[in-house]
C-alpha positions in Angstrom: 166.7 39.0 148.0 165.2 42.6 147.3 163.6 42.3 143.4 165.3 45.1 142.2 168.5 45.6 140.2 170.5 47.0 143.2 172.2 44.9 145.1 171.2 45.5 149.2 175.2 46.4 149.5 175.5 48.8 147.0 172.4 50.7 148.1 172.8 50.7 151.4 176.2 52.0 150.4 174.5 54.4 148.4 172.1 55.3 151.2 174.7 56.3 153.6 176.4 58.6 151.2 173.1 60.4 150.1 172.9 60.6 154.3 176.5 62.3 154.6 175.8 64.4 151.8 172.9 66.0 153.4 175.1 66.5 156.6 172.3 65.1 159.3 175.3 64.2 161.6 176.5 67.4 161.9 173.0 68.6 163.3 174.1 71.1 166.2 176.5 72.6 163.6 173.3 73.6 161.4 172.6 77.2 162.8 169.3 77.6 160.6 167.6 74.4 159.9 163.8 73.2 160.0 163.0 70.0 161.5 162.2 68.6 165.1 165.2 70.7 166.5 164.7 69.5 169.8 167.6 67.8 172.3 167.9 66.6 175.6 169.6 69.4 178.1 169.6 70.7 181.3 166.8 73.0 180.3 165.2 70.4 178.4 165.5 66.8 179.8 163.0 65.5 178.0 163.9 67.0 174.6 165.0 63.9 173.0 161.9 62.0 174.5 159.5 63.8 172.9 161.4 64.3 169.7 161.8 60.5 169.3 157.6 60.5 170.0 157.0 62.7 167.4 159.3 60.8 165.3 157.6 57.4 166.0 153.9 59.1 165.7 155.3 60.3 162.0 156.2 56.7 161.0 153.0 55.4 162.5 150.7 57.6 160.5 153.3 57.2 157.2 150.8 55.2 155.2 148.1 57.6 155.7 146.5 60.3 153.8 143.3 62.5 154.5 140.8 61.0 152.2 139.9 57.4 153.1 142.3 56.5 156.2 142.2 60.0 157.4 139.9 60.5 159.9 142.9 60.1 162.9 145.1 62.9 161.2 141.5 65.0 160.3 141.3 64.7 164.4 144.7 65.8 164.8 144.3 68.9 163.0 141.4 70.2 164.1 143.0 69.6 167.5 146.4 71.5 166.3 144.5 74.2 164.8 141.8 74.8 167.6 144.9 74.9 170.3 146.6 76.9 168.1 143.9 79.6 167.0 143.1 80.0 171.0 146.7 81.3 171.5 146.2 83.8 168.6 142.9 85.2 170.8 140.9 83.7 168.5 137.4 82.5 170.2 135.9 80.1 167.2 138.9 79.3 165.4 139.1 76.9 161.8 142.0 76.0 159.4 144.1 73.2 158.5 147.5 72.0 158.4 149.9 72.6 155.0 152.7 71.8 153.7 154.6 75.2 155.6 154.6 78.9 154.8 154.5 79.4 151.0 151.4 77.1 151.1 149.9 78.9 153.6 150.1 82.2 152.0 149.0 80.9 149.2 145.8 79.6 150.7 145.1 82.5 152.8 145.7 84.7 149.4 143.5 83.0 147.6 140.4 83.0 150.4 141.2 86.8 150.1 140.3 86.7 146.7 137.6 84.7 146.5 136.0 87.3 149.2 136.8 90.3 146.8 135.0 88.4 144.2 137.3 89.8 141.6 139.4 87.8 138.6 142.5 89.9 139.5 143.3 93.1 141.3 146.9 94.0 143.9 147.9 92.6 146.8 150.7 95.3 149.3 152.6 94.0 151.7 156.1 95.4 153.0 158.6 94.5 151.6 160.6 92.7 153.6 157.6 90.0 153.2 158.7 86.5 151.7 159.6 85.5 148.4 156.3 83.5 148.5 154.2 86.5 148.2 156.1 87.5 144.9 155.1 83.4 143.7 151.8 83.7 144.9 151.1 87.0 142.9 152.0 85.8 140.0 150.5 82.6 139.9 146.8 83.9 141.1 147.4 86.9 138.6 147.8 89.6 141.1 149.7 92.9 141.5 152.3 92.7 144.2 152.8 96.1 145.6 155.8 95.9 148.2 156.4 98.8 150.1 159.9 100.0 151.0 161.3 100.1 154.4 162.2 103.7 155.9 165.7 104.8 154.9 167.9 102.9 157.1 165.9 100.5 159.1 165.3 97.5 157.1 163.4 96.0 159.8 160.8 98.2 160.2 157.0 99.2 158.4 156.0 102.8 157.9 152.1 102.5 158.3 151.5 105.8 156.0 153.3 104.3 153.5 151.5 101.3 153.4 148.3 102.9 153.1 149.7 104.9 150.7 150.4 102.1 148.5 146.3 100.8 148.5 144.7 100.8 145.1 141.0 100.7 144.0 142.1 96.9 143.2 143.4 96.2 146.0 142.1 93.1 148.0 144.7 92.3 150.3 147.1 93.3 152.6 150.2 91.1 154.0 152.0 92.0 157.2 154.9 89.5 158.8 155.1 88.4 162.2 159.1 87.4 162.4 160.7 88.8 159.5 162.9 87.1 157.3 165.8 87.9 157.9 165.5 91.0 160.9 163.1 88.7 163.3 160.9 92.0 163.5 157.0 92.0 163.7 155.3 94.8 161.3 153.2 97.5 163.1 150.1 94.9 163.0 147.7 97.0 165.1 148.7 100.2 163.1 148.3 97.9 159.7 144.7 96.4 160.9 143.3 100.0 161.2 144.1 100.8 157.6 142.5 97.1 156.6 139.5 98.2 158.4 139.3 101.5 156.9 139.6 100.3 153.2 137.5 96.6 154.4 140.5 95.0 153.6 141.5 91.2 154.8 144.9 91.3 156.7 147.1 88.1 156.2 149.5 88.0 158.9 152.7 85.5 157.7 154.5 84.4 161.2 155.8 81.3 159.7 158.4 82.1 161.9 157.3 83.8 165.2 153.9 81.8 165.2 155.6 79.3 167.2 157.5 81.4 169.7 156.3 85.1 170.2 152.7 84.0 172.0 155.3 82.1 174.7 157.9 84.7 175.2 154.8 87.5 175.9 152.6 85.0 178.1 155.9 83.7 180.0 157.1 87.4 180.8 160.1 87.0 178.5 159.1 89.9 176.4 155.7 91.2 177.6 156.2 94.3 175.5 155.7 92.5 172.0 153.0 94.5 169.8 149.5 93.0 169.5 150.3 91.1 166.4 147.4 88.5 166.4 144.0 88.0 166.2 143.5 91.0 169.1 143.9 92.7 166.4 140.3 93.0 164.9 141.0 93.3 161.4 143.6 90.6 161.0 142.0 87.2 159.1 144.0 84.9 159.0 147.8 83.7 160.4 150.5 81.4 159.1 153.0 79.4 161.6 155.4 77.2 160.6 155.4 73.2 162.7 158.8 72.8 161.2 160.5 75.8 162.4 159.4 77.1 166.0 156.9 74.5 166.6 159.7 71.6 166.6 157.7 69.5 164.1 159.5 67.0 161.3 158.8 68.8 158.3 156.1 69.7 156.1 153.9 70.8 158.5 152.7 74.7 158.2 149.5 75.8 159.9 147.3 78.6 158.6 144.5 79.3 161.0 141.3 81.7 160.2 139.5 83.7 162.4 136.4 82.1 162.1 134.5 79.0 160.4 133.4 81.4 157.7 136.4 82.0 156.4 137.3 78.3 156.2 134.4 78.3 154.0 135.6 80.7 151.3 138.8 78.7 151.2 137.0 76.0 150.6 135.2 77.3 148.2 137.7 78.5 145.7 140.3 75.5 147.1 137.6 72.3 147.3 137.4 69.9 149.3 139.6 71.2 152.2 141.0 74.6 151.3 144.4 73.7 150.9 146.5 73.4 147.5 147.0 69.8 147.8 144.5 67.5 147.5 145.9 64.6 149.2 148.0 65.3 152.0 150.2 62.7 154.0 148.9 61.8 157.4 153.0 61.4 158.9 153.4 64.9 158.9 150.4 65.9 160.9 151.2 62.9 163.0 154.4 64.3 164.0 153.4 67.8 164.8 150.3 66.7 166.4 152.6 64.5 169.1 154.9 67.3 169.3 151.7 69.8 170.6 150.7 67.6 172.8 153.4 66.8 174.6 155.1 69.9 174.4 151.7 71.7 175.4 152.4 75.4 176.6 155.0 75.1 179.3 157.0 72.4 177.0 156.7 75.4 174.2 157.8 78.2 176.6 160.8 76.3 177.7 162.2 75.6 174.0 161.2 79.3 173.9 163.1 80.5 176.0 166.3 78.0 175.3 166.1 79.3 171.9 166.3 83.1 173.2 168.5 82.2 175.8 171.2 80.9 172.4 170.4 83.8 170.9 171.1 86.7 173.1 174.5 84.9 173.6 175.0 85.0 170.6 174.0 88.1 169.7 176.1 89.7 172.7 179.4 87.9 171.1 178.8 89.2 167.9 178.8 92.9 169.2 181.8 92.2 171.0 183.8 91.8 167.9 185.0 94.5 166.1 183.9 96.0 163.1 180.4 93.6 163.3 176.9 94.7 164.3 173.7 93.2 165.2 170.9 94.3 162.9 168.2 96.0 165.6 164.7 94.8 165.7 164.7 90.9 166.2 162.0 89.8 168.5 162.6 86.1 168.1 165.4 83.9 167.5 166.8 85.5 164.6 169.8 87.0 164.1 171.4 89.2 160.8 174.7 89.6 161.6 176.4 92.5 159.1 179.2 95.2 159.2 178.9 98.8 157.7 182.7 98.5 156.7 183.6 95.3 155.8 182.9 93.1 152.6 181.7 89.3 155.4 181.7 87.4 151.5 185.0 85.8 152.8 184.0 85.6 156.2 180.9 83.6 154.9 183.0 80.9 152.6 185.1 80.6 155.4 182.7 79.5 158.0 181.0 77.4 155.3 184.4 75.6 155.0 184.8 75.0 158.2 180.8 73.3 158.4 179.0 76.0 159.8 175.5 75.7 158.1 173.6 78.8 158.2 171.7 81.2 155.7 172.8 84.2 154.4 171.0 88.0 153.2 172.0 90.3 150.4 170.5 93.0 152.1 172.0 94.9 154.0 174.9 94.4 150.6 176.9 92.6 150.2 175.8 89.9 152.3 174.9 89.4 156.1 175.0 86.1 158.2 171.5 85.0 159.1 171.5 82.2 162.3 168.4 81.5 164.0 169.5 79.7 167.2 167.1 76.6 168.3 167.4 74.1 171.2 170.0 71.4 169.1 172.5 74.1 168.7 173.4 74.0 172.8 176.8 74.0 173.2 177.6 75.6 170.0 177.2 79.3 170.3 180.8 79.6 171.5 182.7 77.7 169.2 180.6 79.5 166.3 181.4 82.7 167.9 185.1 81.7 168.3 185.4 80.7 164.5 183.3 84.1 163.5 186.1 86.2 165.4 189.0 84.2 163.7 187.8 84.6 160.3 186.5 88.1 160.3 190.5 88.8 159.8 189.3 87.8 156.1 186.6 90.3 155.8 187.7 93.1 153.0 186.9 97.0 153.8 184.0 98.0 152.0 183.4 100.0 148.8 181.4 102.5 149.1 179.8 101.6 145.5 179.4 97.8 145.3 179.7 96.3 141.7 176.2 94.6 141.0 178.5 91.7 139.2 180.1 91.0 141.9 177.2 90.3 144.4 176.1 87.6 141.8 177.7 85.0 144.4 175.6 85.9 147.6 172.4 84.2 145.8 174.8 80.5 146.4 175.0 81.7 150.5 170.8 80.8 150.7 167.5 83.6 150.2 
């Protein structure tokens, strides 16, 4: 008998609930999710396989941290990173593994910083950047300085403007490889210049594409993406997310450096390792580690281009239905769906009754449906798109001046 004051039928009881509640079962319905999204199909036989590896490595290495029992997961990384950084054009590459994005930006933030030498000074970034960069200001006492997208094209950076926004105090600039919620990748090479010119370090946040833009240009899928990487001379460092793109159970993040020197600084101003957390569980490199190398490039250019292959399907439905558009500009999978004359609020509770799990944007207003398609969501584009055409009978026409009090709710639809 368990020494506890729980009786083993009441919390396994208890257990199952807490399971439904978080809605694991309904997995394929989840149309923007982060965990080891990968499933067996005809483009990926061995999807479960390697999911279920990655899964076992995870529980293998549970125990673990990096300090005394850490010399395995210490391998791992360096193994992760070095595979990783390669990919990015990066000849001598160092960094570690975080806990994801915000994390990562913090710790590339921070390296910036120490660099500068200075106690405080302003960090510009566009401002479709993530909230994280808003967090990471204020805690490190900086200035954030977002600069606005052109009129009418929310996905896109005007370089000018960016420049234009550089103050004496500046130390930093951010740019975003996959854009929350447009999929878009800033003007990088455009952005590097200006770092270069005002000796600058470039961040580049691709949380999101990290994991799926080097494929889709190496495969042929999109050989037109923009140098967004470390081609680009000025750029520092780069965030990617494990547990989005890269398949991994989550947290696993990845920020990778240029060079060893800049490990160093983070190190420096983060001891011993140069991340935020001092001790960091050895499961989660585990799991992302199996899921590299098994997956290896091929394995990662076929979940690619599955995931691409759900969302121009999807995308392609959604224009076909009146009165909805596809914001422009996505160059990974990532889609804001929107309308420039209907209210989607009811459109958006309705789905959400019906199980759809998905995120949602205030911007464009009121609120636009953000999905980003990965390899577990086979078989469900249809029926998605089917409910989406049913429902948008719900949608209201739009004012032409919205009430600020009544866009209060879109903060309960996600970021």
């Amino acid at each position: 008998m368990f020494p506890s004051g729980v009786g083993i039928d009441e919390f396994t009881h208890e257990l199952d609930r807490l399971e439904k509640v978080s809605r694991f079962a309904e997995m394929p319905r989840n149309l923007f999710d982060e965990g080891p999204h990968l499933v067996s199909t005809s483009d990926l036989p061995w999807g479960d396989a390697v999911r279920e590896q990655s899964v076992t490595a995870y529980l293998r290495f549970i125990h673990g941290e990096t300090w005394i029992t850490g010399g395995g997961a210490r391998e791992m990384e360096t193994g992760i990173v070095g595979w990783l950084g390669g990919l990015f054009g990066a000849s001598a590459p160092a960094g570690f593994i975080t806990a994801g994005g915000s994390e990562s930006n913090m710790c590339a933030i921070l390296t910036a910083k120490q660099r500068s030498g200075r106690k405080g000074g302003s960090v510009v970034f566009p401002d479709n950047g993530h909230y994280s960069l808003y967090k990471l200001c204020k805690m490190f006492d900086l200035d954030a300085i977002p600069v606005p997208a052109p009129p009418g094209r929310l996905d896109q950076v005007d370089p000018a403007a960016i420049e234009a926004a550089i103050r004496p105090d500046t130390i930093a600039i951010i740019a975003t490889a996959g854009t929350w919620a447009y999929g878009s990748v800033d003007p990088i090479a455009e952005i590097g210049e200006i770092a270069q010119r005002y000796n600058l370090y470039l961040h580049v946040d691709a949380a999101f594409g990290g994991y799926i833009l080097p494929f889709l240009e190496r495969s042929g899928y999109d050989p037109a993406i923009p140098p967004w990487d470390f081609r680009v001379p000025a750029v520092c460092s780069i965030s990617a997310d494990l547990h989005k793109n890269g398949m991994a159970p989550p947290p696993a993040g990845t920020l990778v450096f240029r060079d060893e020197s800049l490990l160093r600084s983070a190190k420096e101003i983060c001891p011993p390792n140069g991340t935020m957390s001092g001790t960091r569980g050895a499961g989660p490199i585990a799991g992302a580690w199996a899921m590299v190398k098994l997956l290896g490039e091929a394995g990662y250019t076929a979940v690619s281009r599955a995931s691409m292959g759900l969302r121009d399907r999807l995308a392609d439905g959604v224009r076909q239905i009146d009165g909805l558009s596809v914001y422009p500009g996505s160059r990974i999978n990532m889609v804001l769906i929107h309308s420039e004359t209907m209210d989607l609020r009811p459109v958006a509770d309705a789905l959400r009754a019906q199980g759809w799990m998905f995120a949602a944007r205030a911007v464009p207003s009121p609120v636009g449906i953000v999905v980003v398609p990965m390899p577990h969501n086979d078989g469900q584009v249809e029926p998605f798109l089917a409910d989406l055409r049913d429902t948008v009978a719900l949608a209201t026409p739009l004012e032409a001046e919205l009430d600020p009090a009544s866009l209060e709710k879109v903060s309960s639809y996600g970021f």
